[in-house]
C-alpha positions in Angstrom: 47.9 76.7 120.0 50.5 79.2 118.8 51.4 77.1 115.9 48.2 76.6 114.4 48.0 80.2 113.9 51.7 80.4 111.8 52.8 79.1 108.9 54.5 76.0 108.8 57.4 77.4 107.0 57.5 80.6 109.2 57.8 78.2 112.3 60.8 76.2 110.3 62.1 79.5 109.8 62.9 80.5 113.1 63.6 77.2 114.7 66.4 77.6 112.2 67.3 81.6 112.7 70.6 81.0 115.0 72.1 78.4 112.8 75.0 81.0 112.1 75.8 81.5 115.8 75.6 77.8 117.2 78.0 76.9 114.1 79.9 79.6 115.0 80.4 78.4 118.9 80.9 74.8 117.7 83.8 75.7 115.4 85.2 78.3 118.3 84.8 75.1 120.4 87.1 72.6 117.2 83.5 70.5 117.8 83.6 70.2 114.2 81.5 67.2 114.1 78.6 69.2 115.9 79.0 72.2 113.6 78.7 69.5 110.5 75.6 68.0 112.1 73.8 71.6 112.8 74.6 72.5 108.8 73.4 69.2 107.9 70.3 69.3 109.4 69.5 72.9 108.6 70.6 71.6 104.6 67.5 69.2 104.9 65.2 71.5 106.4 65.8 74.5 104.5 68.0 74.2 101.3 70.9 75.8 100.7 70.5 79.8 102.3 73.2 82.1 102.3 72.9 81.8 105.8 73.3 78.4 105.1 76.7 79.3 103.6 77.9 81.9 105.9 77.3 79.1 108.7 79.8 76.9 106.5 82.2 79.9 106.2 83.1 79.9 110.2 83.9 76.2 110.2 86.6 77.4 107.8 87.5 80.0 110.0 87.9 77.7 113.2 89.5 75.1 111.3 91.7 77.6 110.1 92.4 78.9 113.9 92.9 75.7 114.9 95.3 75.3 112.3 94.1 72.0 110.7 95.1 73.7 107.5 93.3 70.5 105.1 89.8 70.8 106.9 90.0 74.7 106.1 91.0 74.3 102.8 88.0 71.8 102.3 85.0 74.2 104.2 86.7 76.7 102.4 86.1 75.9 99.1 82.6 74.1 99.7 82.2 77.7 101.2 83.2 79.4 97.7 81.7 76.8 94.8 78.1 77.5 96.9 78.6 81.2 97.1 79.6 81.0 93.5 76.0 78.9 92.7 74.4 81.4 94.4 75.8 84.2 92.4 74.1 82.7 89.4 70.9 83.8 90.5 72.0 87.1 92.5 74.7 90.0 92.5 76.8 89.2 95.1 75.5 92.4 97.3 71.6 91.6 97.0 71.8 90.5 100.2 74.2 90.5 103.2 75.2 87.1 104.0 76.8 86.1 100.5 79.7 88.6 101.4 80.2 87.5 104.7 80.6 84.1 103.0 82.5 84.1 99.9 84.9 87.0 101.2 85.9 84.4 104.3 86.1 81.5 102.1 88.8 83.8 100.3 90.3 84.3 103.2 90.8 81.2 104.8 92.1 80.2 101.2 94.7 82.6 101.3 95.9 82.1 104.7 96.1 78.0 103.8 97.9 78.4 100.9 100.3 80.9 103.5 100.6 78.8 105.7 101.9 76.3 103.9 104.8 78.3 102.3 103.4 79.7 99.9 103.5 83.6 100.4 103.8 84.7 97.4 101.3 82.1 95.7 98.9 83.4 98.5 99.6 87.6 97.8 98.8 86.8 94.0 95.9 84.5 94.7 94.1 87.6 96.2 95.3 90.5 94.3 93.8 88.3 91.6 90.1 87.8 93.3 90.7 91.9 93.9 90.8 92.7 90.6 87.7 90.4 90.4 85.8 91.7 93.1 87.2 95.5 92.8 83.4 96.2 92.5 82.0 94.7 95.4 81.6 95.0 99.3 84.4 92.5 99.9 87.1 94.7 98.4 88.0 96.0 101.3 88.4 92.6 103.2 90.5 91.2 100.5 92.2 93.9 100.7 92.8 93.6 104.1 94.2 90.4 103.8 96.8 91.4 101.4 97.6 93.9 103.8 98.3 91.3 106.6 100.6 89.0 104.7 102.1 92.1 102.6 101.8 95.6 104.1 104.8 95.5 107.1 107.6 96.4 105.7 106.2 98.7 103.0 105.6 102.2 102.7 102.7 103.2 104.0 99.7 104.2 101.3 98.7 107.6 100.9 96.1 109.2 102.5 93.1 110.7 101.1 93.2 113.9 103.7 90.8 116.1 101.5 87.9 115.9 104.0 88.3 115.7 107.7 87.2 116.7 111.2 89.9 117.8 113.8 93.3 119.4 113.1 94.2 119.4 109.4 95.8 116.2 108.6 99.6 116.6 107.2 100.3 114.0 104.0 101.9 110.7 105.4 105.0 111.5 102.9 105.3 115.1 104.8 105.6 113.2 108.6 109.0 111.3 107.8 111.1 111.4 111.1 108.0 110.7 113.1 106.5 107.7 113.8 102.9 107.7 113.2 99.6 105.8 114.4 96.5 105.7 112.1 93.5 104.6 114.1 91.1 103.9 111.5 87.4 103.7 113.3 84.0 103.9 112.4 80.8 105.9 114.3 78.8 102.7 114.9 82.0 100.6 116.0 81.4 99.8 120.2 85.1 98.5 119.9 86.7 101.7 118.7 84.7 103.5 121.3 86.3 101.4 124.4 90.3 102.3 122.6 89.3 106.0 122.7 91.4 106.4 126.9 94.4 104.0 125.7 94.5 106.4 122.6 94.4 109.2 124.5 97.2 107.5 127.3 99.3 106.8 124.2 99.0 110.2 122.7 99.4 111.8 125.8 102.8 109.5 126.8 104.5 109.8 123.2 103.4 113.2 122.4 107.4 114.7 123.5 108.3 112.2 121.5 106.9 113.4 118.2 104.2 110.5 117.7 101.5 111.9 115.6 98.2 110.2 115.9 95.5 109.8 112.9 92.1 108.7 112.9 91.1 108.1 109.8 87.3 107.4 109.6 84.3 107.2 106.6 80.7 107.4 105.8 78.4 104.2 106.1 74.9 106.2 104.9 73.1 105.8 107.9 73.6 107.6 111.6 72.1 106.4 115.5 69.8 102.8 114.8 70.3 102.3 111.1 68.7 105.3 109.7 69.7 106.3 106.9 71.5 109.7 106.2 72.1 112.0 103.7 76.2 112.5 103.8 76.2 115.8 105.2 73.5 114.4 108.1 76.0 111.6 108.6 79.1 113.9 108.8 77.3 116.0 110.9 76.5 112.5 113.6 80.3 111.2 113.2 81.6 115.0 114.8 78.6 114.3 117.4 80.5 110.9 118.5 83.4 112.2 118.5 82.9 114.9 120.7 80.7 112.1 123.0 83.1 109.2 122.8 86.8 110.7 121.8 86.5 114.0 123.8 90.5 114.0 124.7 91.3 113.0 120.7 89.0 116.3 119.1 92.2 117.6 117.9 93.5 114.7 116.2 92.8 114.6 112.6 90.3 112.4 111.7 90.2 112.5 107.6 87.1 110.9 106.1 87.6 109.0 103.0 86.2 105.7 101.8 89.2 105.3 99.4 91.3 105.2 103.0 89.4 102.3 104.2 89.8 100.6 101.0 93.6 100.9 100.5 94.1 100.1 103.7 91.7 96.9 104.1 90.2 98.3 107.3 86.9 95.9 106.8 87.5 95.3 110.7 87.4 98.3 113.0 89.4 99.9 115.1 92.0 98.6 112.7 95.2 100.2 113.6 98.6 101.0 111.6 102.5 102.0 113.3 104.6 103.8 110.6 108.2 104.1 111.9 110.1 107.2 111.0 111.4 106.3 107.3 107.6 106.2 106.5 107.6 102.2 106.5 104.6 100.1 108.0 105.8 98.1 111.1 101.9 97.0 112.5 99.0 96.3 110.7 96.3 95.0 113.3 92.8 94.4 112.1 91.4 94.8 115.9 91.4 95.9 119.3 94.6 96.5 121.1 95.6 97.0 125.4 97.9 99.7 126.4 100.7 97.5 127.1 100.6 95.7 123.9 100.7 99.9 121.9 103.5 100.8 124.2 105.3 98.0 123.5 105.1 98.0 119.6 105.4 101.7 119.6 108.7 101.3 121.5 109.6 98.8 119.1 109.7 101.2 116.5 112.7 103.2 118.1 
């Protein structure tokens, strides 16, 4: 009886609503052929959607995991020449699901054209779509990318240190015969949360030693369940969570900068960075890290 009282395409709708997380499992799972079949059918039944496209773009990302480097390459760019239809109609940030998409077909181009010796091809490849997407919300993930095939090794960027919570931050150039970890978080980010104790273990171990810890962090323009927030209101909530979630860290500089997040590529949070002692990046890791795995790359580091 339900259905007689909704729309037919409302129904269609959300029989149709999880397409992005069963394609998602499927791919985790290298069932590739199931993933094709749920895009196929959901192509029939709705058109091509953004969601649509984004469901496309994680068959490129498990093909890429799974290293079948010519099936990546081929979702991939299917992934990119529909985004790129779609941004005929739309700017690329009218919506949230085109920038999921197009920035992981970039990726999973990149990390192909890596992968198969071609570093340097790869590095250009996305400095170039940088320059063309400088404007956009996938800056920073391009930008991350670079980072992974091209920061480590290199001296570590500058940080924009002219707003911040905690201890006044000391310039990255001024910290040279210390090694140093930036923790770059965000107040939404459940992940970041759950490193606060190992961050506080590793300050707390490696503070005779001279480690300095940063936590670099920036406005998103909303607080607590999405609402939005004028910047001093959202400054304001961040100190809030840290006192709530990073109690043994309040002393830690934690500068707030969008340029930081954007230099560094830190579209994935906690994203953190190990600067050895000459001021030279030794870690970039987009992600969540254990105790053992920071004590060992920290001891690394000499």
């Amino acid at each position: 009886m339900l259905s007689k009282l909704i729309p037919a395409g409302l129904l269609a709708a959300a029989a149709w609503a999880n397409v992005i997380n069963d394609v998602r499992q499927a791919a985790a799972q290298n069932n590739f052929a199931l993933g094709d079949s749920l895009i196929q059918k959901y192509r029939t039944s709705q058109g091509v959607t953004p969601e649509m496209i984004v469901a496309l773009s994680w068959m490129g990302r498990g093909a890429l995991e799974a290293r079948h480097w010519d099936q990546a390459e081929s979702y991939a760019k299917e992934t990119e020449r529909l985004s790129l239809e779609e941004l005929k109609r739309r700017s690329l940030d009218a919506e949230p699901y085109l920038p999921i998409a197009l920035g992981a077909a970039i990726e999973v181009e990149a990390h192909v054209l890596n992968q198969r010796g071609g570093h340097s091809a790869a590095v250009a490849y996305l400095r170039n779509e940088l320059v063309k997407y400088q404007a956009t919300s996938i800056r920073t993930r391009i930008q991350k990318n670079i980072n992974l095939l091209n920061l480590e090794g290199k001296v570590a960027p500058a940080l924009d240190e002219r707003e911040f919570l905690g201890a006044k931050p000391t310039p990255l150039a001024s910290l040279k015969g210390k090694r140093v970890l930036l923790f770059f978080w965000a107040h939404w980010c459940g992940d970041c949360k759950q490193e606060s104790p190992i961050l506080a273990e590793i300050e707390k171990e490696y503070a005779a030693q001279g480690l300095v810890v940063v936590a670099p962090t920036q406005r998103y323009g909303y607080v607590a369940r999405g609402e939005e927030a004028a910047p001093a209101d959202e400054t304001k909530y961040i100190d809030e969570v840290r006192h709530k979630f990073y109690p043994d860290l309040l002393n830690v500089p934690a500068p707030i900068s969008e340029d930081n997040f954007k230099n560094y590529g830190a579209s994935t949070t906690p994203t953190v960075v190990l600067i050895d002692r000459q001021g030279i990046v030794r870690l970039y890791h987009p992600g969540v890290m254990t105790l053992e795995e920071l004590r060992a790359a920290l001891n690394r580091l000499g």
